[in-house]
Rosetta silent file (secondary structure, phi, psi, omega in degrees, C-alpha in Angstrom):
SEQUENCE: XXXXXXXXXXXXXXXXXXXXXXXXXXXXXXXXXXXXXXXXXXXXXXXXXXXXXXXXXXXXXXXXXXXXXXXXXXXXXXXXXXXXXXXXXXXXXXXXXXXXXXXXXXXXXXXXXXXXXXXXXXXXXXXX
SCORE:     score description
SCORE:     0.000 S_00000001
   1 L     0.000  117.134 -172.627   -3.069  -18.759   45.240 S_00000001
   2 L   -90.748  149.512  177.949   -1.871  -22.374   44.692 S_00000001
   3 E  -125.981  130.743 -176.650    1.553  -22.843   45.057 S_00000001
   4 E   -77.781  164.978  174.625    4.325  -24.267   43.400 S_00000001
   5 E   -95.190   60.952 -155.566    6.777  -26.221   44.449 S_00000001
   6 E  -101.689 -174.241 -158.353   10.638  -26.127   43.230 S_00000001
   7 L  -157.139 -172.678  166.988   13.404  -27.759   44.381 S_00000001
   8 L    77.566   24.956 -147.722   17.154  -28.991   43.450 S_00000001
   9 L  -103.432 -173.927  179.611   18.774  -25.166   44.323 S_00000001
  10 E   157.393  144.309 -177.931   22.652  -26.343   45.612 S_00000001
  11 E   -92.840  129.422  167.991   26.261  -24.258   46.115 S_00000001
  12 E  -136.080 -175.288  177.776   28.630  -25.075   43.114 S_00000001
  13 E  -102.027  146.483  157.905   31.795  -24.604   41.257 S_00000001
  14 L   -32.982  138.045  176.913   32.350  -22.903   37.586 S_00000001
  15 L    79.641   -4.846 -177.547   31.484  -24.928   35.384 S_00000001
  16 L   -72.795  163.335  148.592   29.169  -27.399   37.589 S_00000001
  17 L  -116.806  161.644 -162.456   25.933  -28.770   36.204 S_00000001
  18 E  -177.969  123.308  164.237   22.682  -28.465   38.293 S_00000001
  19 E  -121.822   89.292 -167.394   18.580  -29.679   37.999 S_00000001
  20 E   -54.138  118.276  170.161   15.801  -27.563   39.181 S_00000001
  21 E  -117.664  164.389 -177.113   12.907  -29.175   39.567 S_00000001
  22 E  -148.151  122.588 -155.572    9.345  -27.510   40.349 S_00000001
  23 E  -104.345  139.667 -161.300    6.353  -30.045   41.171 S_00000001
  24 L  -120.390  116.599 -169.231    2.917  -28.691   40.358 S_00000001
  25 L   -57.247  171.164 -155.484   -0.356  -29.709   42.601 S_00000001
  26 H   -73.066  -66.388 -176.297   -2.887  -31.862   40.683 S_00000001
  27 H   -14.530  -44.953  175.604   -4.865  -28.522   40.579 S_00000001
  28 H   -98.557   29.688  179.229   -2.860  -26.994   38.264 S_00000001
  29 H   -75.415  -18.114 -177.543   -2.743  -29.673   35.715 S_00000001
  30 H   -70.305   10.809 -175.425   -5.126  -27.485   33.685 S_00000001
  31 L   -53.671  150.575  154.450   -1.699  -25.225   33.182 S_00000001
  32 L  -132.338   -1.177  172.486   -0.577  -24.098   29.908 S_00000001
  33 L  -160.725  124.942 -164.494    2.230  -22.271   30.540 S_00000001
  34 E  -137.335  155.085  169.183    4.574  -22.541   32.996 S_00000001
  35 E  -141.287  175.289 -178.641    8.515  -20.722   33.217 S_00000001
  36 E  -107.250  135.239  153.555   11.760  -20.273   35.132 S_00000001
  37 E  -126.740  168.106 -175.990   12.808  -16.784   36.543 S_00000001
  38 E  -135.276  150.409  149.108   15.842  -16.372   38.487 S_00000001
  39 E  -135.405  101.376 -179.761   16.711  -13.217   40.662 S_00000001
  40 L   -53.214  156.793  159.356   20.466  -12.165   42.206 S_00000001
  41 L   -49.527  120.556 -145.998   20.569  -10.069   44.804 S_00000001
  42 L    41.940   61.338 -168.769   19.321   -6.410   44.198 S_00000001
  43 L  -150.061  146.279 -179.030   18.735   -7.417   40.811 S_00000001
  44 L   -85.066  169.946  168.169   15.302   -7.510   39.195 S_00000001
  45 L   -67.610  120.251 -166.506   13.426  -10.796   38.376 S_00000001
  46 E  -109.502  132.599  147.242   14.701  -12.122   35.125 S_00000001
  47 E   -33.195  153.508 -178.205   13.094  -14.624   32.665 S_00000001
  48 E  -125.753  -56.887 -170.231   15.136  -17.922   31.997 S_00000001
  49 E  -159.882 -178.582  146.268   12.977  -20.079   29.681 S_00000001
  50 E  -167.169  172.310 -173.680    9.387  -21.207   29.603 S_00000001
  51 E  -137.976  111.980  179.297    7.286  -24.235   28.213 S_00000001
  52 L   -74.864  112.368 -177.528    3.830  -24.589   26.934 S_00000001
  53 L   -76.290    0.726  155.556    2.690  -27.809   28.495 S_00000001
  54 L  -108.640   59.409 -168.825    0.189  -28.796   25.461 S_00000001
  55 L  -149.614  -36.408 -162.228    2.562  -28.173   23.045 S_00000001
  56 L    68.690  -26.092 -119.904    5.881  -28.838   24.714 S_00000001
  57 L   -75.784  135.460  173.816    7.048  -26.104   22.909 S_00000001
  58 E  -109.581  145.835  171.820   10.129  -23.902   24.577 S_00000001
  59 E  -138.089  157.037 -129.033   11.324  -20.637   25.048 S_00000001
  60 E  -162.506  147.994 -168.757   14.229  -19.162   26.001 S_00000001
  61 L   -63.018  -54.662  121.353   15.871  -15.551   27.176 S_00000001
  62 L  -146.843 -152.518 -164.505   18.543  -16.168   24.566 S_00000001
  63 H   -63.014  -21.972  173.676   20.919  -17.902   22.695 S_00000001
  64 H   -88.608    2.936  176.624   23.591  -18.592   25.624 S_00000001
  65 H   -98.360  -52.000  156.346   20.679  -19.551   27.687 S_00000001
  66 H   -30.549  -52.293  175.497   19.165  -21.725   25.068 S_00000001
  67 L   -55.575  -63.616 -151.667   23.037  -23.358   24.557 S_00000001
  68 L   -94.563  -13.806 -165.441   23.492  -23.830   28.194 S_00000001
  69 E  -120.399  140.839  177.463   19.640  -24.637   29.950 S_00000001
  70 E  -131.392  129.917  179.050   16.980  -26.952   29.003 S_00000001
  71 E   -95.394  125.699  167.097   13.199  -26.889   29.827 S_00000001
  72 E  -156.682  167.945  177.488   11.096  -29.621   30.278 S_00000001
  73 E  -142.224  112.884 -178.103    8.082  -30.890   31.447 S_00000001
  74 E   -71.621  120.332  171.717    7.164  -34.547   32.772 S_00000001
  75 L   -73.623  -60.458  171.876    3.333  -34.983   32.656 S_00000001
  76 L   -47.881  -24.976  131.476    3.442  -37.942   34.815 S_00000001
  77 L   -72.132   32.686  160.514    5.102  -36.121   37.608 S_00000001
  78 L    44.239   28.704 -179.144    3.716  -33.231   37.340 S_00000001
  79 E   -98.129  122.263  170.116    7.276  -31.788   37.138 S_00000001
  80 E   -78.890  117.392  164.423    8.515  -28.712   35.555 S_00000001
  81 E  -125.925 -174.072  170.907   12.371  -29.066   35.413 S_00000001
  82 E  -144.330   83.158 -171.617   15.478  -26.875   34.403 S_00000001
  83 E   -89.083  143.935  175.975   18.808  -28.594   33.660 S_00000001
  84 E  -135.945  151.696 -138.798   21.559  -25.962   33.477 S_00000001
  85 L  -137.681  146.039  146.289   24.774  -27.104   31.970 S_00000001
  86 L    74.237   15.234 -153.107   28.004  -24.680   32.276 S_00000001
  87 L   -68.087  168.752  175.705   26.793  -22.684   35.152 S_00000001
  88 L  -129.074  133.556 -172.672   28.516  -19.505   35.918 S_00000001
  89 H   -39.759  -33.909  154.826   28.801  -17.168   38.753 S_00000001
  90 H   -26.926  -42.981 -168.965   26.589  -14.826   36.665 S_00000001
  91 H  -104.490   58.808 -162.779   23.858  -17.162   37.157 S_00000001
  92 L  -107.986  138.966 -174.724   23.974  -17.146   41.134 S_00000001
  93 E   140.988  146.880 -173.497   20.492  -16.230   41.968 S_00000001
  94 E   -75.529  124.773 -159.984   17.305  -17.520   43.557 S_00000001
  95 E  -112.095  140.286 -179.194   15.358  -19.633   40.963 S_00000001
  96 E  -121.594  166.383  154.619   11.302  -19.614   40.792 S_00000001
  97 E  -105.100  159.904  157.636    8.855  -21.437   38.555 S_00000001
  98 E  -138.152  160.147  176.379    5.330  -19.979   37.533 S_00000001
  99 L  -121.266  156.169  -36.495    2.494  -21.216   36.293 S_00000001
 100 L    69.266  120.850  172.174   -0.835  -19.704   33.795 S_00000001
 101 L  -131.141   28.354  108.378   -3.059  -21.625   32.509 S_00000001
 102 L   -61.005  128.739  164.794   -3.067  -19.561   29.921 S_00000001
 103 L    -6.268   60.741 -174.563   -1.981  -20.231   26.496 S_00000001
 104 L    -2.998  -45.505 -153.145    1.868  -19.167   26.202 S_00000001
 105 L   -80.881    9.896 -168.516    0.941  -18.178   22.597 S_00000001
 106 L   -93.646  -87.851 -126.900   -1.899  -15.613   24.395 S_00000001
 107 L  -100.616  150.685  179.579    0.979  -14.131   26.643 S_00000001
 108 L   -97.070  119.670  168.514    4.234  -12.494   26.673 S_00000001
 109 L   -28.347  -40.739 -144.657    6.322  -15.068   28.027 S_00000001
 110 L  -112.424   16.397  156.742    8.943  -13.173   29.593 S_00000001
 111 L   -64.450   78.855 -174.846    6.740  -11.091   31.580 S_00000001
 112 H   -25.504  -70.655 -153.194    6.575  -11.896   35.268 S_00000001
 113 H   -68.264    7.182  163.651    3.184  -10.552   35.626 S_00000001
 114 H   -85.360   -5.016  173.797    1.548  -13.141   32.977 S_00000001
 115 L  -134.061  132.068  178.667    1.630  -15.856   35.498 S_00000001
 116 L   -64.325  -22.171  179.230   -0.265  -16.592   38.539 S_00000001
 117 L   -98.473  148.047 -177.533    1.290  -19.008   40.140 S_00000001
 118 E  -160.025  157.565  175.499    4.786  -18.957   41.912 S_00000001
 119 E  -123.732  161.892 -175.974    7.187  -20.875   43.964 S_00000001
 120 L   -40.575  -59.665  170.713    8.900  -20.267   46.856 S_00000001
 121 L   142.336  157.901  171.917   12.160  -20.115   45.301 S_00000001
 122 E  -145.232  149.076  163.406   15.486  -22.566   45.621 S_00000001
 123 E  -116.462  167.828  175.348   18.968  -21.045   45.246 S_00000001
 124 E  -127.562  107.964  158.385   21.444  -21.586   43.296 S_00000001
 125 E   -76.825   74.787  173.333   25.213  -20.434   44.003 S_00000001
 126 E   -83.136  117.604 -170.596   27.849  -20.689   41.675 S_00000001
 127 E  -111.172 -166.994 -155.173   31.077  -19.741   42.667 S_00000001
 128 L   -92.802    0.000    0.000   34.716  -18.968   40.651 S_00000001
């Protein structure tokens, strides 16, 4: 199981910004879909976004996620990242990337179990 790598997790205030990044070995440049999940404590693993890396194309949980978080992906690093604008205590939870290298449009995005790949995890703590 190759494993990713994210990074950037950090204790903030309402209202902070914060940028996840998750570094992908050369192995998995054949990727085609890679996302963010986040999961609070006793809470299940939630979708965030994801990005089809020949496409760029993004997707997103919804519209207040879409408003406040942005997905991208640097080919030349090999970087996945996730700037989140506006955080809120709400989003206090431990954030993973995954990886597929399957087609996003082949998969249901928001579906943990469509991707093979996983990172450790980084957290992120917002408090009031």
């Amino acid at each position: 199981q190759v494993q990713l790598l994210e990074s950037g997790g950090d204790s903030l205030q309402d209202g902070g910004s914060l940028k996840l990044s998750c570094v992908t070995p050369v192995s998995l440049r054949a990727s085609d879909c890679m996302a963010w999940f986040r999961q609070a404590p006793g809470s299940e693993r939630d979708w965030v976004a994801s990005i089809s890396l020949r496409t760029l194309s993004t997707f997103y949980a919804d519209s207040r996620t879409k408003a406040r978080f942005t997905i991208s992906w640097d080919n030349a690093k090999n970087t996945m990242t996730l700037q989140m604008n506006d955080l809120r205590p709400r989003d206090t939870a431990l954030y993973y990337c995954a990886a597929t290298p399957v087609t996003c449009a082949r998969i249901d995005v928001s579906r943990a179990d469509a991707y093979t790949s996983w990172g450790q995890g980084t957290q992120v703590t917002v408090s009031s």
